[in-house]
C-alpha positions, 0 to 999 in steps of 0.5 A: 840758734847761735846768738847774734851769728846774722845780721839783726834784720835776717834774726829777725825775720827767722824769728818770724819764719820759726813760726811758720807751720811746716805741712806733714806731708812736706816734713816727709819730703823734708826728712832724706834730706835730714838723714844725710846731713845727720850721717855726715854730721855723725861720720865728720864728713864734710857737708855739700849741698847743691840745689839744683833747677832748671834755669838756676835763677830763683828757687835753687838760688834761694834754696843755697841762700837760706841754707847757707846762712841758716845752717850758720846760724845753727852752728853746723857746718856746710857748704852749699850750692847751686847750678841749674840744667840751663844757665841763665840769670840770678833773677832780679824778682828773686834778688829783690826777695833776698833784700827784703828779707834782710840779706846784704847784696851787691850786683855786678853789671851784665847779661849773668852778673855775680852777686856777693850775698851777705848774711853775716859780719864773721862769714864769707858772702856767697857768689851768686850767679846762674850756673850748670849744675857741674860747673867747676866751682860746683861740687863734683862728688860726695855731695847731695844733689837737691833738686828744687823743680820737678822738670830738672828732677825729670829731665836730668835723670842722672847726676855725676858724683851725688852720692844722694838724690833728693827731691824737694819740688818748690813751685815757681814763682815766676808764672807772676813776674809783672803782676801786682802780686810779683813780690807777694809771690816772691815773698811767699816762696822765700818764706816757705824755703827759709822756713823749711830750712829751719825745719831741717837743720833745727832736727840736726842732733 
């Protein structure tokens, strides 16, 4: 990893997510999406990435945080996105998660309000905010299409302009929204996200 591309907060805590045990059977899931970022590295083509749920709320917003910034921090160029089949909100529990885990955020007011995100000094924050997944600040080809929730994976069998289609099912956190194990939760699939990105953009050559 590049040194001192994050803030010192979020280093360390991909420190930490290094070290977290990746499971074979999540590694094969992992790896198409490995082989397409490595055949664009390999061909200089522009690498887009958009993580695609249901409501674009929390897993696909996280999904694009942690890609976006660890991808940085390994010194290969992407850019990613996210839209979901419904738009909705950024949630609040999913937000909450991204703060602890040292990312720099600032919220608009309102019903689906932007949310600048922060990972470093030297890059541009992201704009989050739910979204369709063809949205017009989205991609709308030569992009993977990621989908992070197995109902948007079945429900939305085809999606315009991706040249790749890879599944990478994430469970939700949202089934413990307003139990005392809500930031736990929160916690536990942000970790697995970050971690697994690392895993990904670690295997980049």
């Amino acid at each position: 990893m590049q040194k001192g591309l994050l803030y010192p907060s979020l280093r360390e805590k991909l420190a930490t997510l290094e070290n977290l045990e990746i499971p074979e059977d999540r590694k094969k899931i992992l790896q198409p999406l490995i082989d397409y970022i490595q055949e664009k590295k390999e061909n200089s083509e522009p690498v887009l990435l958009n993580f695609i749920c249901t409501h674009n709320s929390r897993r696909s917003q996280l999904a694009q945080v942690w890609s976006q910034a660890i991808s940085a921090e390994f010194g290969i160029e992407t850019k990613c996105y996210s839209g979901g089949t419904e738009q909705t909100a950024f949630f609040e529990n999913a937000i909450a998660a991204l703060k602890r885990a040292g990312f720099s955020l600032e919220a608009e007011e309102g019903r689906n309000p932007k949310i600048k995100v922060s990972f470093s000094e030297n890059k541009e924050a992201l704009t989050c905010y739910s979204k369709l997944y063809d949205a017009p600040e989205n991609p709308s080809k030569n992009f993977a299409a990621v989908m992070t929730c197995s109902h948007a994976d079945e429900n939305c069998p085809f999606i315009s302009g991706a040249e790749a289609r890879i599944a990478l099912d994430y469970q939700d956190p949202k089934e413990f929204d307003d139990t005392p194990l809500v930031s736990k939760k929160y916690d536990e699939r942000s970790n697995q996200i970050a971690s697994e990105m690392i895993y990904v953009f670690k295997n980049i050559l």
